[in-house]
C-alpha positions as CSV (number, residue, x, y, z in Angstrom):
1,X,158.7,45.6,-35.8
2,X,162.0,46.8,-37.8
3,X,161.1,48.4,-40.7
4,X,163.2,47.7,-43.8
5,X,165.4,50.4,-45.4
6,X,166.8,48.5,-48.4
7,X,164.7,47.4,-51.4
8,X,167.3,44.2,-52.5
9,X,167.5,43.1,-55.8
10,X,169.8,39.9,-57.3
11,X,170.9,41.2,-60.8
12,X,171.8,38.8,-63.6
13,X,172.4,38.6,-67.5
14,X,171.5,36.1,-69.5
15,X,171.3,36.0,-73.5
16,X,171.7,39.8,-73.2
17,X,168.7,40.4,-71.2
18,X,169.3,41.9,-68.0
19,X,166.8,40.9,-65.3
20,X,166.5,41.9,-61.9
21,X,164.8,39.7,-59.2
22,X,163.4,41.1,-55.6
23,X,165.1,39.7,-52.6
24,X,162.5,41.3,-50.4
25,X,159.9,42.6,-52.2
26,X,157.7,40.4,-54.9
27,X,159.4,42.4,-58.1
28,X,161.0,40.9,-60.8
29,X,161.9,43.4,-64.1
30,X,164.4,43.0,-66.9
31,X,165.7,45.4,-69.2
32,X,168.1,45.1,-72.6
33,X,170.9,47.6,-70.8
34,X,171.7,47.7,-67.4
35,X,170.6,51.3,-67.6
36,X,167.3,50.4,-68.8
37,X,166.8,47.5,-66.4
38,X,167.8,50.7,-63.7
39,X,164.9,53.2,-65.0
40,X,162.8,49.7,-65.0
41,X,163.7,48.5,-61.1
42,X,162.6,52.0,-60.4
43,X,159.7,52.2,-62.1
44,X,158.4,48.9,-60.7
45,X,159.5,49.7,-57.0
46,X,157.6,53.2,-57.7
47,X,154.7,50.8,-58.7
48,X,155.1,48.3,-55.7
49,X,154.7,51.1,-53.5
50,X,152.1,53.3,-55.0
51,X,148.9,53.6,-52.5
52,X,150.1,52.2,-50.2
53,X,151.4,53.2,-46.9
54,X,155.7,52.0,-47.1
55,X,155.2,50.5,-43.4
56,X,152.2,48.9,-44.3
57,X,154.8,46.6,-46.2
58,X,157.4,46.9,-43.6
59,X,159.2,49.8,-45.2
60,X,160.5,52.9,-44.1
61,X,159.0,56.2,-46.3
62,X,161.8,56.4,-48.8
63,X,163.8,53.4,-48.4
64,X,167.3,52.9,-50.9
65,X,167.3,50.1,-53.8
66,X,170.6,48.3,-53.7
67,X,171.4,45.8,-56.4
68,X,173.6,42.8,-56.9
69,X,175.5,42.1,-60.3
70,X,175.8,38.1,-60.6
71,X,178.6,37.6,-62.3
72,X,178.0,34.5,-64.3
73,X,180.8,31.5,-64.2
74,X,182.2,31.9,-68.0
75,X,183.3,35.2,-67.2
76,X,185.3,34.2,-64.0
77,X,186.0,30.6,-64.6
78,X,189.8,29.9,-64.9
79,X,190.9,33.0,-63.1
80,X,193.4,32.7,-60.2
């Protein structure tokens, strides 16, 4: 079995509430800043993970969190 060395997360704002869904792991977190929603996505993979063996979830030991910023379509709407 390949083991998984992202932690994915789909990022959006909405009514200036940052909130971060899991692609691959059953997380979801929001924060009022982006920085806080950071602090938060690492607190709650910390928590995700915590007593449990990473490749007992298909992880690797320390696997990377990568995040995707949905840019809503008001902000890019009409652009060429």
């Amino acid at each position: 079995m390949d083991m998984k060395t992202i932690v994915q997360f789909n990022i959006s704002q909405e009514d200036g509430t940052y909130t971060a869904d899991g692609i691959n792991v059953p997380i979801v977190t929001e924060g009022a800043t982006f920085e806080e929603l950071q602090e938060n996505i690492r607190d709650a993979v910390a928590l995700y993970f915590e007593g449990s063996d990473p490749s007992s979830l298909g992880f690797i030991a320390a696997p990377s969190i990568l995040t995707n910023f949905e840019v809503s379509r008001p902000l890019y709407a009409g652009r060429a």
